[in-house]
N, C-alpha and C positions, 0 to 999 in steps of 0.2 A: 895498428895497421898503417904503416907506412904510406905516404902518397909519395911517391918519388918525383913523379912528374904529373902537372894538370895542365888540363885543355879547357878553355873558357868559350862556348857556343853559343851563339843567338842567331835569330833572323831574324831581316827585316826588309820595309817598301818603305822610301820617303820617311826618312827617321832621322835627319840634319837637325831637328832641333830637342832631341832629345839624346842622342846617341851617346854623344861627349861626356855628357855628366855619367850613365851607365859604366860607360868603359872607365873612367877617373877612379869611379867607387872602387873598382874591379882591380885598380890598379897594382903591381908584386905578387896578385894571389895567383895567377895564373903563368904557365910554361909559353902556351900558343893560346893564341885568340881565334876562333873561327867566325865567320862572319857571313851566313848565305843569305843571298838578296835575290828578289824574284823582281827585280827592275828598276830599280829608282832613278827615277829622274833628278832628285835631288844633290844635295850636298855628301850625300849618306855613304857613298863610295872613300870619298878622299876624307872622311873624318875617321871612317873604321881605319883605313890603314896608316892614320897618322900615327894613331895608338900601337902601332905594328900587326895589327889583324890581316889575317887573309882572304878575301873578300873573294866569295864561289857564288857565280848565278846561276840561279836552281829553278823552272817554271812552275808558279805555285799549281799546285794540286789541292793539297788541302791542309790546314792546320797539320793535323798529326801527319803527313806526309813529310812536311816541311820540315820537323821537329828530326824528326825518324834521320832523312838523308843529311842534317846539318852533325847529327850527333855520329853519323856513320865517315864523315870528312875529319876527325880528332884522329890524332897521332897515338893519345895517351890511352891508357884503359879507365884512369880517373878524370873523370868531365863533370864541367860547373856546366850549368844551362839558365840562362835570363835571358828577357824580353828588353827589347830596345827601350822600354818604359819604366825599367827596375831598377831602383842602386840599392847597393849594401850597404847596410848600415857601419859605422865606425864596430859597432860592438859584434857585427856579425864577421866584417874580416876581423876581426880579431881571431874570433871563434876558429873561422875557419884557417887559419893561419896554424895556428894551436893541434888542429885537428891536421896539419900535413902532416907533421911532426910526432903524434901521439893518439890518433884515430885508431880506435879500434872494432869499428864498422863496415859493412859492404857501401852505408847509404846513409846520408843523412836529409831530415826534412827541415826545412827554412822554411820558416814564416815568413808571411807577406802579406800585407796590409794595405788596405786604401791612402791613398793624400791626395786631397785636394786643397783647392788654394783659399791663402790662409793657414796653412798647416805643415808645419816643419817634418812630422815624422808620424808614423802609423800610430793611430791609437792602439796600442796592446790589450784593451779590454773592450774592443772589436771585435765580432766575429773577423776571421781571417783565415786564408788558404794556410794549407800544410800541405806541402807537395816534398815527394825526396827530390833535392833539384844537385846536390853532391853526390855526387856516384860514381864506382864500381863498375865500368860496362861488362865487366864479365859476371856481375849479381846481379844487375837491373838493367833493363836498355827500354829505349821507349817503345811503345807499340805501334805505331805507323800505322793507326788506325786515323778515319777521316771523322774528326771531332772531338778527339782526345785527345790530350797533351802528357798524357800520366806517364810515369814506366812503371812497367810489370817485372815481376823476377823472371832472371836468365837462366838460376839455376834456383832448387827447392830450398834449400838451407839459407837462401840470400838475409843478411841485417841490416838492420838501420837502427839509427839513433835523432834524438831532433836537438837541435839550435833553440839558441833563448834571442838570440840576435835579427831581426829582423829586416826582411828586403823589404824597401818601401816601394808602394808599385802608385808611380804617378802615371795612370793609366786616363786622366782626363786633356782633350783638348780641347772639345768642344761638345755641345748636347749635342751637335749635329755627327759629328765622328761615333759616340758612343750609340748611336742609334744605327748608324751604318754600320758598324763592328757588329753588333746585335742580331741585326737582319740577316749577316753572313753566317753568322755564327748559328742561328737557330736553322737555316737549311743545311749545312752540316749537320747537323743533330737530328734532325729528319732523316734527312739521305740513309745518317748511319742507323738510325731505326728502323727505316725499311729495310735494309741490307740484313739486318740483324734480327726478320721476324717480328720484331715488335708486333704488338696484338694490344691499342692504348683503346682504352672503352672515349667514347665521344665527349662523353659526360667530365670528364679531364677540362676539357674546355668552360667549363662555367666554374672553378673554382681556382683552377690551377694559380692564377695568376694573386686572388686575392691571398691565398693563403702562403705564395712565393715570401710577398709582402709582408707578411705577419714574422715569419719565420728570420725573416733577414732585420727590420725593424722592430720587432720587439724583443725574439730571443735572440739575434744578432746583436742587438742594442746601437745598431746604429743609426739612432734615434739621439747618441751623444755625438755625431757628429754633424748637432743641428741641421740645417738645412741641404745641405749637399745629400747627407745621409737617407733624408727622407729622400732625394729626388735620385740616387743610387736604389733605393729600394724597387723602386717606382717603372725604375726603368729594366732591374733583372726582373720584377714580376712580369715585364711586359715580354723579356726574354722568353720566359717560362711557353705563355700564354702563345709567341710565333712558333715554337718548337711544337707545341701540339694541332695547332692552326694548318700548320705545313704539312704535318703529319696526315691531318683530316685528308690534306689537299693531295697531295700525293696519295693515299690507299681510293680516289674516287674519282681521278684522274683518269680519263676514257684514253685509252693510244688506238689510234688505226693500226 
């Protein structure tokens, strides 16, 4: 399946000290770079479009919102989509390179892995995301839902295939960012639970979080990415634990 032409998508707010290396990784695999910004005061304007990106202010709504109108701005039917916090790996353009030329898929999913400092490249015996992030807009498109970033199939027969290559997602700035991403992140998860019916028993709340914990540090194993690792664990079970919190808070929330 031929890619004839690609579209490379991100979003971002105040991303001047990460941008650069993203697009660099990025660099020949793509046609058009899209680039939608919900405001940056920063440097983040004139570094996207040094790379030649087209930079569209979008006002955020929400995660999957954002995703949604950034991937619906691509010229091409085949779209890369990364986070201002992502590079590819040497071995994954490779891949994907390979796969313009000889693809014969709707979709493909890229691994993506933690790095924090200290650490040149994801551990591969990590737990790790698999998201299809090459794709097909006419097999898969994203869902524009508030809290998801996933895509859904466009049509029933859609395929994929997955990458050995992976995107390393240097998603730390600081415990203080990760904890604020966190907080945003788990009332989306709320909202969209109420939206969506959810009916979560209370009792969620006394375990949720220890057993987050367990699941990411001990069958995750990253618990080999000594200390960091534990204090990633530490902090999605703390995620776990606001998304049902909020939840609470929101089903017992009196409105006039």
């Amino acid at each position: 399946m031929h890619i004839e032409k690609l579209s490379l998508y991100l979003i971002t707010l105040n991303e001047e000290k990460r941008l650069a290396r993203t697009l660099e990784s990025a660099k020949g695999l793509a046609d058009e770079i899209i680039v939608v910004d919900s405001g940056s005061t920063d440097g983040t304007k004139a570094i996207a479009e040094s790379f030649g990106a087209r930079v569209i202010f979008h006002e955020w709504e929400s995660y999957g919102h954002q995703v949604k109108f950034a991937e619906e701005q691509c010229h091409y039917n085949w779209v890369l989509r990364l986070d201002a916090d992502e590079v590819i790996s040497p071995q994954l353009a490779e891949e994907i390179s390979r796969l313009k030329e000889s693809g014969d898929k709707d979709g493909y999913i890229l691994p993506r892995g933690e790095v924090y400092p200290g650490m040149k490249h994801a551990n591969p015996w990590v737990w790790h995301y698999r998201e299809i992030r090459l794709y097909d807009r006419k097999a898969w498109t994203m869902s524009g839902q508030p809290g998801n970033d996933a895509v859904i199939k466009a049509r029933p027969n859609a395929t994929y295939g997955k990458c050995r290559g992976f995107i390393d997602h240097y998603s730390y700035v600081s415990i203080f960012q990760i904890v604020s991403k966190y907080n945003k992140e788990s009332e989306n998860l709320a909202q969209r639970a109420m939206s969506q019916d959810k009916n979560y028993s209370s009792w969620r709340l006394v375990g949720a979080s220890t057993l987050e914990f367990l699941k990411y540090y001990v069958l995750g194993r990253f618990f080999l990415l000594g200390w960091w690792g534990f204090i990633h664990c530490v902090n999605v079970s703390f995620l776990r634990f606001l998304k049902f919190a909020k939840f609470y808070e929101l089903s017992h929330r009196e409105y006039e």
